[in-house]
NUFIFI-864071 format. One record per atom (N, C-alpha, C, O): residue in three letters; z, y, x. Coordinates in pm, whole numbers, plus 50000, padded with zeros to 5 digits. Atoms other than C-alpha are relative to their C-alpha. Example, Ala and Ser with C-alpha at 12.3 -4.5 7.8 and 13.67 -1.06 7.14 Angstrom:
BEGIN
Ala500004988150089;Ala507804955051230;Ala500005012050090;Ala500665011850194;Ser499944988149918;Ser507144989451367;Ser500735010949923;Ser500905022049974;
//
This chain:
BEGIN
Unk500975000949891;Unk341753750658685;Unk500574992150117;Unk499924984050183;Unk499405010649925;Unk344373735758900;Unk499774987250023;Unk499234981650118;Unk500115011450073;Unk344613706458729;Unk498444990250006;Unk498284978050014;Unk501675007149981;Unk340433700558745;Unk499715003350120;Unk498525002050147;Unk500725000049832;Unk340133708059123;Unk500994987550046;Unk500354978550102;Unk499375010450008;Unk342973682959151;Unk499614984249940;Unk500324974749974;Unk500855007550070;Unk340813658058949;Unk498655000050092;Unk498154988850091;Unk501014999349945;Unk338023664259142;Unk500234994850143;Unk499564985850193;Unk499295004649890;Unk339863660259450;Unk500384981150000;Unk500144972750087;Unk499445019550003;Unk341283620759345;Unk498304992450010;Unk497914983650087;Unk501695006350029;Unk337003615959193;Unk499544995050125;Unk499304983250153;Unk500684999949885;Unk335743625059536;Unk500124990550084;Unk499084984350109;Unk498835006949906;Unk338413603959791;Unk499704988949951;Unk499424980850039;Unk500065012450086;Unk337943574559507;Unk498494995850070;Unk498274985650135;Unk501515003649941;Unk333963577659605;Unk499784997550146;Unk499204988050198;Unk500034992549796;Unk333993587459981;Unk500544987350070;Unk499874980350146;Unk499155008249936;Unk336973563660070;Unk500665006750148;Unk501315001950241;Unk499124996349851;Unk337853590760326;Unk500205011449942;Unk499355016549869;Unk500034985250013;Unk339603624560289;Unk498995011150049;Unk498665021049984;Unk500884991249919;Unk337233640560561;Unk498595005049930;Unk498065016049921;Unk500874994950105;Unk334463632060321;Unk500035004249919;Unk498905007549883;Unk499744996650143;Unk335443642060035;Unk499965015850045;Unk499235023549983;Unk499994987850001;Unk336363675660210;Unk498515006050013;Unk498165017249978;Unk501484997349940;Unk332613674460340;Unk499415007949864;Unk499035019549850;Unk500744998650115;Unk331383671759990;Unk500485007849917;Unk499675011349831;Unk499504990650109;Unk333813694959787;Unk499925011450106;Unk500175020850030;Unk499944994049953;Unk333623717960060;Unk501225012650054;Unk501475024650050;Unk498304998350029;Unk336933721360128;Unk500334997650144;Unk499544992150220;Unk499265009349863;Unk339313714260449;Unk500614988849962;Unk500764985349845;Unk499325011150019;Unk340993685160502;Unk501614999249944;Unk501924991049859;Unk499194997350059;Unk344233694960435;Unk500515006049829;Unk501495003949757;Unk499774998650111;Unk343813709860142;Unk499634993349872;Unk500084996149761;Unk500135010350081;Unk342153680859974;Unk501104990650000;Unk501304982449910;Unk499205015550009;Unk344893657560089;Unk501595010049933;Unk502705005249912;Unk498684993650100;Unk347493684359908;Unk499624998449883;Unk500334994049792;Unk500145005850158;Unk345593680959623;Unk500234986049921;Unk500404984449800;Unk499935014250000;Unk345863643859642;Unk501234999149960;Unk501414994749846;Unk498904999350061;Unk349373647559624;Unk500875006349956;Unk502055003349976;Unk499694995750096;Unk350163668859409;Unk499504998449850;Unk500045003249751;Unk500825005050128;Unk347623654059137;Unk501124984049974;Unk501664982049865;Unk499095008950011;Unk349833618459232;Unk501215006349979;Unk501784999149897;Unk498604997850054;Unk353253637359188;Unk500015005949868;Unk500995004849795;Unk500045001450155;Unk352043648958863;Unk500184992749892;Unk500794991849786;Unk500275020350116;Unk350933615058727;Unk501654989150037;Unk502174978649998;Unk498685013849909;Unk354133600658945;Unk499454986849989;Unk499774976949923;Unk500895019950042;Unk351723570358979;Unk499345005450201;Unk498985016050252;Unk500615000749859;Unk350623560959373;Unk498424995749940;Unk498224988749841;Unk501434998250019;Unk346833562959360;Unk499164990650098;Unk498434981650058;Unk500595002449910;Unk345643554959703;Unk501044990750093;Unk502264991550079;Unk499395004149894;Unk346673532959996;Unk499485000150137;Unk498314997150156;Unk501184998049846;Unk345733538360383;Unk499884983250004;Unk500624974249964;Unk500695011649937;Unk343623510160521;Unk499525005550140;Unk499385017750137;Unk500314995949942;Unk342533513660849;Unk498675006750000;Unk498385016850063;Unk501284991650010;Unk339173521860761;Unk499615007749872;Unk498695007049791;Unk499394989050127;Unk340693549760526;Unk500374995749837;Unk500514984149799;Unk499345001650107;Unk341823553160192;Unk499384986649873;Unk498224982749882;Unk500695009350088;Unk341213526359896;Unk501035001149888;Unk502205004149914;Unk498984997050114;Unk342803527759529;Unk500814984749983;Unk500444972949974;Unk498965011850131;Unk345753506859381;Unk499514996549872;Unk498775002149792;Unk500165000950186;Unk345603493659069;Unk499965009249912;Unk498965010249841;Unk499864991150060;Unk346823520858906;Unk498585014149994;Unk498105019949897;Unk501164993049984;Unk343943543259071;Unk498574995349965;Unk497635003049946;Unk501144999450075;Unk341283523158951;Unk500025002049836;Unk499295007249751;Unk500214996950174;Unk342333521258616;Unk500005013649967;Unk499865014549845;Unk499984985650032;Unk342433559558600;Unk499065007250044;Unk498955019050011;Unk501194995249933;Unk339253564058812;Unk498855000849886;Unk497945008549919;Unk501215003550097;Unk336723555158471;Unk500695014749906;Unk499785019849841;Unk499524988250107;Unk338583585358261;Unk500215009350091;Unk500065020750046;Unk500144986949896;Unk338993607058587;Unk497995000149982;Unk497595009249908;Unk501464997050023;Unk335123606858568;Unk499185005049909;Unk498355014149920;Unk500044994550109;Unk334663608058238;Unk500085013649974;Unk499145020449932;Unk499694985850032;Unk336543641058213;Unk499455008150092;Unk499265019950064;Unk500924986549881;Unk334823658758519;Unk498744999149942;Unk498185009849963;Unk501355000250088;Unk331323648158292;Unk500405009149884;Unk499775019249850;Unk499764992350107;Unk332973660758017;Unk500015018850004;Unk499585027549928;Unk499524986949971;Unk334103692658168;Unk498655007750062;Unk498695020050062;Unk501424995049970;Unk330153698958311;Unk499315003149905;Unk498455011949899;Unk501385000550068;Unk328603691558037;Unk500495014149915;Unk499775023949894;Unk499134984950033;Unk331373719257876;Unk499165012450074;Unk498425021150027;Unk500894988849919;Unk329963740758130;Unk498845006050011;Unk498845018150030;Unk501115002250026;Unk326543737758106;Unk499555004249862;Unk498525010849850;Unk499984994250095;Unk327043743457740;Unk500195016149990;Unk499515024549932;Unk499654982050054;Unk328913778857766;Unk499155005350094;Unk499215017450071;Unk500884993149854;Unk326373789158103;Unk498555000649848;Unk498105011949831;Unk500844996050051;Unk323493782957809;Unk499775008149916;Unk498765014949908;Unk499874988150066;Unk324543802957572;Unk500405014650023;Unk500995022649951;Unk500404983549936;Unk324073834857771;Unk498605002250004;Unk498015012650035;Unk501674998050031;Unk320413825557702;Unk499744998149870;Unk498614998849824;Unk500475003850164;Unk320623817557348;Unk499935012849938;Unk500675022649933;Unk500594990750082;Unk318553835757146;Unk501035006949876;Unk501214999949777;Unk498984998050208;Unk321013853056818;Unk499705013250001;Unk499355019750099;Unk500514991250111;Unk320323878456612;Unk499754993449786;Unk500104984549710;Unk500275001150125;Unk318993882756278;Unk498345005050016;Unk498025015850065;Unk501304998350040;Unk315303881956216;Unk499484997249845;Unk499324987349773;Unk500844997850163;Unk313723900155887;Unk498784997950027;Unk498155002650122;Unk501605003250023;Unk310383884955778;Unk499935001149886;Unk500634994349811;Unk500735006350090;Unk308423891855518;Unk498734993249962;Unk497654991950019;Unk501165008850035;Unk306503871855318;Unk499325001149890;Unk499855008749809;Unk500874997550123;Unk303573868655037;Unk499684989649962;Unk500234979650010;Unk500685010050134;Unk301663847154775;Unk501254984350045;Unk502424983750008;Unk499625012350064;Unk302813812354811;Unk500444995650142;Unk499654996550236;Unk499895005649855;Unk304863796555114;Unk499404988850066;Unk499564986050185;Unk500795012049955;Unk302843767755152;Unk498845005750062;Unk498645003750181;Unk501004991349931;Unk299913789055216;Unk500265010350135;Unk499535012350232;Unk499514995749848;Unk301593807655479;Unk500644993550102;Unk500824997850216;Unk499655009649893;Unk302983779055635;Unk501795004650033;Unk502485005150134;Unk498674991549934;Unk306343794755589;Unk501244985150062;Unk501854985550169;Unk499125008849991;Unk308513761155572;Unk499394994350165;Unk500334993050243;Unk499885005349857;Unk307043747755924;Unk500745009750115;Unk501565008350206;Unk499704990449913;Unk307283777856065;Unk501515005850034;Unk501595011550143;Unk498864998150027;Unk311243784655983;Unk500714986650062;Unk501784986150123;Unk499125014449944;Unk312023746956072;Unk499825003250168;Unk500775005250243;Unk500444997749870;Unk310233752356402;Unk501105009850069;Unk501915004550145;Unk499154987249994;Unk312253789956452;Unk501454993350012;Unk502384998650074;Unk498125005150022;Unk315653768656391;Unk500194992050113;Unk501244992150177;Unk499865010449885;Unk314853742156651;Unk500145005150105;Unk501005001450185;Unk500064992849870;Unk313923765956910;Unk501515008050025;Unk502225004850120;Unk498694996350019;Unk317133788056824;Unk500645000149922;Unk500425007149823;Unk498915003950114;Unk319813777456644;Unk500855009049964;Unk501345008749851;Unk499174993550009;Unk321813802656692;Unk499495019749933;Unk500085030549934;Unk501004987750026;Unk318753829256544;Unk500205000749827;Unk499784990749768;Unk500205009450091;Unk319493833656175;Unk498635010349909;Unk498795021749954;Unk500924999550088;Unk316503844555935;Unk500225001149848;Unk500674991849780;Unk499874995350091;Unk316363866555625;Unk498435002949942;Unk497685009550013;Unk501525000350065;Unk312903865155400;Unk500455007649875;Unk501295004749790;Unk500614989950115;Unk311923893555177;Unk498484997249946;Unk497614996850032;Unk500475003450023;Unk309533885354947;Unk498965007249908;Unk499325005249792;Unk500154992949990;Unk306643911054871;Unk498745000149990;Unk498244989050012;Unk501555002549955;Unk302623922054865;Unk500235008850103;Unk501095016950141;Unk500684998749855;Unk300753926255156;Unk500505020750050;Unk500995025850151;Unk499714984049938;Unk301203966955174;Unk501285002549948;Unk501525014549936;Unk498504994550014;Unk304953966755071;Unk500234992050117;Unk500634999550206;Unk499525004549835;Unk305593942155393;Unk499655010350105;Unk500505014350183;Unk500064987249919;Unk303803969955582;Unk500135007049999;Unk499625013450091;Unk499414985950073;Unk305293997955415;Unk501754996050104;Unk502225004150184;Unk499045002549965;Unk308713976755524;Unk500535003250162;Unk501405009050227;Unk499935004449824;Unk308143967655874;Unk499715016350082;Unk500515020350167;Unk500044985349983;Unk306644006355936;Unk501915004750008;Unk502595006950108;Unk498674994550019;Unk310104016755841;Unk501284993150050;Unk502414997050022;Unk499485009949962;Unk311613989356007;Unk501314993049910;Unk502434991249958;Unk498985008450116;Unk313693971955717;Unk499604989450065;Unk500514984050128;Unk500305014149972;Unk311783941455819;Unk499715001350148;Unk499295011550202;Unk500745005249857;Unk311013926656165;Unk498524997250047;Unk498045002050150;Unk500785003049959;Unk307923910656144;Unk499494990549823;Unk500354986549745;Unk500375001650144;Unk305753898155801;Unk499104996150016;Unk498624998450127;Unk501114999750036;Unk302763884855665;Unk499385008549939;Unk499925018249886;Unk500764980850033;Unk299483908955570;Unk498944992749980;Unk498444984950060;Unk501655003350020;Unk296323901455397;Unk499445013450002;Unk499935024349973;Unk500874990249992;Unk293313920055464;Unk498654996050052;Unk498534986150124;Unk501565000349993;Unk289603921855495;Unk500004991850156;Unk500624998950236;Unk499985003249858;Unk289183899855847;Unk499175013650065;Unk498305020050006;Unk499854986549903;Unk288853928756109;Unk500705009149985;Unk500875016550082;Unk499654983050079;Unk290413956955922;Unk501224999050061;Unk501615009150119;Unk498344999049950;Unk294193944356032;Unk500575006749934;Unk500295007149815;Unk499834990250110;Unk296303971455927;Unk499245009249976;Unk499945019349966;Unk500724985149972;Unk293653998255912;Unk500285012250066;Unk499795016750169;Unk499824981749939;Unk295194034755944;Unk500735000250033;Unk501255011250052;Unk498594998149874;Unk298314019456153;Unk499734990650070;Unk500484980850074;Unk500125010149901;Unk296714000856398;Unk500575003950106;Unk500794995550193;Unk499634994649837;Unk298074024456688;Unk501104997249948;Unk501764997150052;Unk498775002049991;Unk301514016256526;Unk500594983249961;Unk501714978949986;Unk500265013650062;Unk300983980156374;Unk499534989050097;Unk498324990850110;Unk500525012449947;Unk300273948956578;Unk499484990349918;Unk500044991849810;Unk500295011350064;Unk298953921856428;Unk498734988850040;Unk497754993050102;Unk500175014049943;Unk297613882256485;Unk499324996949862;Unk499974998749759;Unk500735007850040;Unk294833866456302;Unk500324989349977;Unk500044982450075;Unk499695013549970;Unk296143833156190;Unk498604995549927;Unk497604995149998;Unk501455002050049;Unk293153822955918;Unk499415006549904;Unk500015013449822;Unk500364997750111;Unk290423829155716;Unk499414997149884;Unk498724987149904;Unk500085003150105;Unk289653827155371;Unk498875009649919;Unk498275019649959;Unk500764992350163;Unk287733838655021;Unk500735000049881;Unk501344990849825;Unk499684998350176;Unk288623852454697;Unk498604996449931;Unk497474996249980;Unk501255007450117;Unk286353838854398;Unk500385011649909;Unk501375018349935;Unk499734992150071;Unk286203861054125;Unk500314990249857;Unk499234986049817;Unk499135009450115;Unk288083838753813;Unk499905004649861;Unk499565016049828;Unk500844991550135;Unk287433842853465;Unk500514989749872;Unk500364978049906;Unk499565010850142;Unk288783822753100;Unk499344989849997;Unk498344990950069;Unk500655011250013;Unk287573790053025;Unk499014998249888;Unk499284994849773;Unk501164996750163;Unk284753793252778;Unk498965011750034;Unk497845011349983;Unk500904988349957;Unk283243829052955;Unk498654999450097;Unk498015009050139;Unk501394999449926;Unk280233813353150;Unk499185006549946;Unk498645012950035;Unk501244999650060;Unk277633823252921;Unk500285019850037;Unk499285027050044;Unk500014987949961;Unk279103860453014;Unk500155002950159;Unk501075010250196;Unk499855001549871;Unk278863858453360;Unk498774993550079;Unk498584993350200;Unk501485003649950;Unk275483843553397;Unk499125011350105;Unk498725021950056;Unk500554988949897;Unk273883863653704;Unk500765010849989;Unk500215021650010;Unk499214988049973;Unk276483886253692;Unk500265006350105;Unk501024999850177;Unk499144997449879;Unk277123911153985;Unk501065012149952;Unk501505014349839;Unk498834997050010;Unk279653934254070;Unk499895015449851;Unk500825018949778;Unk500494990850085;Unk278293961853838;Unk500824993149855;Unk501964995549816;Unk499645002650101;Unk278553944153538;Unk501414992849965;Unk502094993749863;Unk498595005850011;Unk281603923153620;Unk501195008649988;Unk502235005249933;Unk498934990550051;Unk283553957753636;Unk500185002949873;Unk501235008649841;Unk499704993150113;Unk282983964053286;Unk500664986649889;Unk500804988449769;Unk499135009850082;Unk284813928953156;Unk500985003050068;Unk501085008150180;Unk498434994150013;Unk288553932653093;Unk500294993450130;Unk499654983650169;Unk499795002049876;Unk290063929853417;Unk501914998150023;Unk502715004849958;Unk498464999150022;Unk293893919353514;Unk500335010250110;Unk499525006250194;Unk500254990349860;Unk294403946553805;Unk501324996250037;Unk502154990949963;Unk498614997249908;Unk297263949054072;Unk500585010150070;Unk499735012850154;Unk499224988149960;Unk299323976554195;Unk498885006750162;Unk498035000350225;Unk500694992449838;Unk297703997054529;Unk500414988750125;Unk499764983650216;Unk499455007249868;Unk300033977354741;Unk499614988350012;Unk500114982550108;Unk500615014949986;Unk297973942054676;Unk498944998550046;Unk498155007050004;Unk500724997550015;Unk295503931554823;Unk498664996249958;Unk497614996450023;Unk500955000150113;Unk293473923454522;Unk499235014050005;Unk498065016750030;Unk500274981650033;Unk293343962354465;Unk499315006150133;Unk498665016450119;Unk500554995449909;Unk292233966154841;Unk498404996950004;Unk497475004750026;Unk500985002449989;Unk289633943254819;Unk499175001149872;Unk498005004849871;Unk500714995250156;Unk288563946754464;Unk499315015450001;Unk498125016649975;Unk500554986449995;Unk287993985354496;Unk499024998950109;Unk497895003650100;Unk501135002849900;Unk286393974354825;Unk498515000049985;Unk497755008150036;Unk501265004550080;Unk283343960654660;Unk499405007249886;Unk498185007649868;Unk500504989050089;Unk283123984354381;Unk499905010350031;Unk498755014550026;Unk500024987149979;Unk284224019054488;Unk498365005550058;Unk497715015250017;Unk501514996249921;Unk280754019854720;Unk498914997349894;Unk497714998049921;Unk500815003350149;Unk279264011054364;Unk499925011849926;Unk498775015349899;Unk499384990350046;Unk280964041654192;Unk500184992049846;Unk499744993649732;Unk499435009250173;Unk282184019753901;Unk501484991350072;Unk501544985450180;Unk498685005050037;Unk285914007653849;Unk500434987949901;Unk500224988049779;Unk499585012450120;Unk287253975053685;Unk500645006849879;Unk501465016049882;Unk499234997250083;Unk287973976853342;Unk501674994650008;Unk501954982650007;Unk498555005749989;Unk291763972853367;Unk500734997049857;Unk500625005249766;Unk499595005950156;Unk293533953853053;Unk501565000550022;Unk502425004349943;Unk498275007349929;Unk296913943453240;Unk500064998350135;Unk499204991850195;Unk499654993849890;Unk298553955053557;Unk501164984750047;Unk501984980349967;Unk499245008249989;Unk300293926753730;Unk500255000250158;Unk499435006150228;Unk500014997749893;Unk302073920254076;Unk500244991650075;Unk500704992250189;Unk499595019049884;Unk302293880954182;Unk498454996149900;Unk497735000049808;Unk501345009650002;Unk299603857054181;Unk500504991749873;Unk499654993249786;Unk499685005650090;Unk301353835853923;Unk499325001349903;Unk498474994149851;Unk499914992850126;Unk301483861453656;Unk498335000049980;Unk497894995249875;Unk501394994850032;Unk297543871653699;Unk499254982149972;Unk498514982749874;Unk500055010350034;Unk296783831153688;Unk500054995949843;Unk499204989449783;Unk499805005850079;Unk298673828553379;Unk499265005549928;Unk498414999049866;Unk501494994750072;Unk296583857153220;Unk499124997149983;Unk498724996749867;Unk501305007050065;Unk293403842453268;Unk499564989149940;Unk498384986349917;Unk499715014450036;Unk294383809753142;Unk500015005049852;Unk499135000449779;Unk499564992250092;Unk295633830352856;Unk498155008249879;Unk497935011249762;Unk501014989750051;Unk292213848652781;Unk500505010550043;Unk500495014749928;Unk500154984849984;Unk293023883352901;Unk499225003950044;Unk498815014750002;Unk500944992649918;Unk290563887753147;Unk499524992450150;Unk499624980250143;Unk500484999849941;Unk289103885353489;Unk500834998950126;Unk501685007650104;Unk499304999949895;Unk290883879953821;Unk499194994250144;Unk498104988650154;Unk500825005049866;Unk290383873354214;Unk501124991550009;Unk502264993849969;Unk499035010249927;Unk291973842854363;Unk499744994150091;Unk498514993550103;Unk500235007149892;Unk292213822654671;Unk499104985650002;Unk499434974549960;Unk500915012349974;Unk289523798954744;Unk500714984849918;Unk500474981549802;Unk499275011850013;Unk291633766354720;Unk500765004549828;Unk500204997449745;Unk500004997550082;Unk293433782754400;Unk498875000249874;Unk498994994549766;Unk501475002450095;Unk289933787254219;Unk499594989749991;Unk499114987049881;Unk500775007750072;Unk288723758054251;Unk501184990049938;Unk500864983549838;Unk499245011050118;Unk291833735854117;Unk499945007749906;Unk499235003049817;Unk500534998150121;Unk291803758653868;Unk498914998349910;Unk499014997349788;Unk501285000450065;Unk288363756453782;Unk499754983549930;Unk499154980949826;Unk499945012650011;Unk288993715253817;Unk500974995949900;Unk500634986649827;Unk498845009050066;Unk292473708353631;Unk499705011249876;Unk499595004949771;Unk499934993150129;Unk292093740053358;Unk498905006249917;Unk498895010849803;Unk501894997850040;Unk288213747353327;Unk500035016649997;Unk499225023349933;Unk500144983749916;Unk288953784553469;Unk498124998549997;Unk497384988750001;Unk501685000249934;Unk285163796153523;Unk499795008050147;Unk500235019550138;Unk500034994749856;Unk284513807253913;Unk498145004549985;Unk497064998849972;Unk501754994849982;Unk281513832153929;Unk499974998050139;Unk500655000350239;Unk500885000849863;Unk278953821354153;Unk499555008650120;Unk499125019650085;Unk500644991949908;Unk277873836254470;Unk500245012750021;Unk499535021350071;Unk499014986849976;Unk280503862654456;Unk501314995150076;Unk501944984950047;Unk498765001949917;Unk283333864354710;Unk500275009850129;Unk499545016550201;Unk499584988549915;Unk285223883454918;Unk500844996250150;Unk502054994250156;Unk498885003249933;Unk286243875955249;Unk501465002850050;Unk501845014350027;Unk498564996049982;Unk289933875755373;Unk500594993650159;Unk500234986050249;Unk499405006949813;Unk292153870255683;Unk501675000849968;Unk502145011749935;Unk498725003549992;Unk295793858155667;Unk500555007450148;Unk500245001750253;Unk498954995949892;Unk298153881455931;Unk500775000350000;Unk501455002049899;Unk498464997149953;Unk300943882956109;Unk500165014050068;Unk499355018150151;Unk500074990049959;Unk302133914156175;Unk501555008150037;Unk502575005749972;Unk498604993949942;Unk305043937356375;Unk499835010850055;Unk498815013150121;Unk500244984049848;Unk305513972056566;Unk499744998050119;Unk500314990650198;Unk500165003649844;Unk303823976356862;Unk501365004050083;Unk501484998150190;Unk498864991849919;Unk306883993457008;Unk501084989149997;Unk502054990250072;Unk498695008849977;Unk309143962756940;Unk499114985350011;Unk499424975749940;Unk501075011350000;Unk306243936457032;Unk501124994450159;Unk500834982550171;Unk499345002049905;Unk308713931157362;Unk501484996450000;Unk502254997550096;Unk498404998550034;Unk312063924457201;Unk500104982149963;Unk499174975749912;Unk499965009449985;Unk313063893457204;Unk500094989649872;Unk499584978549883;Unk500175012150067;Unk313543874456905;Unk498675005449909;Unk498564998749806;Unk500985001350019;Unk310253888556809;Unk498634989550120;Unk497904980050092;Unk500505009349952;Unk308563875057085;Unk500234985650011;Unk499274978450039;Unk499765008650056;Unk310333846457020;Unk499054994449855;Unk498364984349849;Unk500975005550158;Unk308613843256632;Unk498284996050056;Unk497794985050027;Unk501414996949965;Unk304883850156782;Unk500004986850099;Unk498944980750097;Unk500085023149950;Unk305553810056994;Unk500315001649968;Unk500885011850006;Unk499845009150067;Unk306603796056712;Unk499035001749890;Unk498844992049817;Unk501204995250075;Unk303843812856507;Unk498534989550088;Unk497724981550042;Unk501155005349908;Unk301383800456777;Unk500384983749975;Unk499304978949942;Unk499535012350005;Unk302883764956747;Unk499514996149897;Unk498714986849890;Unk500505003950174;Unk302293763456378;Unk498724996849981;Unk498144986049965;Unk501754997650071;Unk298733779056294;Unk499135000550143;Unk498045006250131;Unk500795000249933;Unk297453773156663;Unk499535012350071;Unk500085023150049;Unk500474981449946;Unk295273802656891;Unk499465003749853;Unk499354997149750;Unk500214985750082;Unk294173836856703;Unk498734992649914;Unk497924984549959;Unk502175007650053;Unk290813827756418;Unk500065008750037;Unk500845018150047;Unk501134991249946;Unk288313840656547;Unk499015008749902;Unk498125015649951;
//
């Protein structure tokens, strides 16, 4: 520290051309800038300065050492400036989970974005349906996750403990083998329960919204095969097994590249969330995620 107030001391005197100023501007006395002066020259054992009557001016030696005396007092700020910001840098570890397909959740912008903002934040993805992320985050394994569900519903029966953000919404189609139109002709939900059906665990929410639409029916899908990714129930109906729900955009390439059949004038709406504890909605590298969430997918759908 010596050593850089001593440096600072030659910078100043070099600029100023007077001790008095220099003390003005480092805020210093006069004397004790012009000790620094020489004791920074009996260091270097190199003469620096020479009096003129209208004060000090460098030797040779002092200019050539004036472009790297500068240098290093930039250097030594910008040093500074560095370790002063990282008493604001964001670090931790933030758990997210996530569902169906990352492109659809926008996970890759959203993670690049998260890295730019803090670098020093790092990010662990569990990968999961919609009611095991909220089973997680409840219990706090996870931080903060994606959540499908009926648009309005949110989490339902933990909304006083659950937060959650609307990013968009969507439809399931109801999906079906390639060849099964002629069974599906005016079909509603009645009769569509009683073809073989691929079902999904409680925690999907296929099974939320699927029972949705029937239960108030009092009829149940025939169930053939129990499955618990979107993949798997895809490959089934490709397969012939049966009957499935899928995402809008999903149904219809399928319907286009593999001749899937999409019953008509059946669908179920949906809402893509983000979701976290209200009780840690104030913690920082969550509020942190929620702008960079907003950045991504824009304000709340409506």
């Amino acid at each position: 520290m010596q050593d850089l107030q001593n440096l600072r001391a030659f910078v100043s005197v070099a600029r100023e051309g007077s001790v008095s100023r220099a003390a003005e501007r480092l805020h210093l006395t006069q004397p004790a800038v012009s000790l620094k002066l020489k004791q920074f020259q009996e260091n270097l054992g190199l003469t620096l300065f020479r009096r003129r009557p209208q004060g000090l001016s460098l030797t040779e030696d002092g200019h050539a050492l004036l472009p790297a005396a500068e240098k290093a007092l930039a250097a030594m700020a910008a040093f500074d400036q560095n370790a002063r910001a990282l008493h604001s840098t964001l670090r931790g570890r933030l758990k997210i989970g996530t569902i169906v397909d990352p492109e659809f959740i926008r996970l890759g912008g959203f993670l690049h974005r998260l890295v730019e903002r803090a670098p020093q934040l790092e990010t662990e993805l569990q990968h999961g349906m919609s009611g095991s992320v909220m089973d997680w985050i409840r219990r706090r394994e996870l931080d903060v996750g994606f959540y499908l569900a009926a648009p309005g519903e949110g989490p339902g029966p933990w909304a006083a403990e659950i937060a959650h953000r609307e990013l968009t919404h969507f439809h399931y189609h109801v999906i079906a083998p390639a060849g099964w139109g002629n069974r599906l002709g005016g079909a509603d939900w009645k009769s569509l329960a009683r073809l073989p059906w691929i079902t999904t665990p409680v925690n999907s929410v296929h099974h939320r919204l699927l029972h949705g639409a029937l239960d108030p029916l009092g009829v149940a899908p025939n169930g053939v095969a129990q499955v618990d990714q979107e993949a798997c129930m895809l490959d089934l109906v490709r397969a012939g097994v049966g009957l499935s729900l899928a995402r809008d955009a999903l149904a219809m390439a399928e319907r286009q590249e593999r001749g899937l059949e999409v019953v008509e004038d059946i669908r179920l709406p949906c809402a893509l969330s983000f979701i976290w504890r209200r009780d840690r909605g104030e913690e920082a590298v969550i509020a942190e995620a929620l702008e960079v969430l907003a950045s991504v997918w824009g304000p709340p759908a409506d």
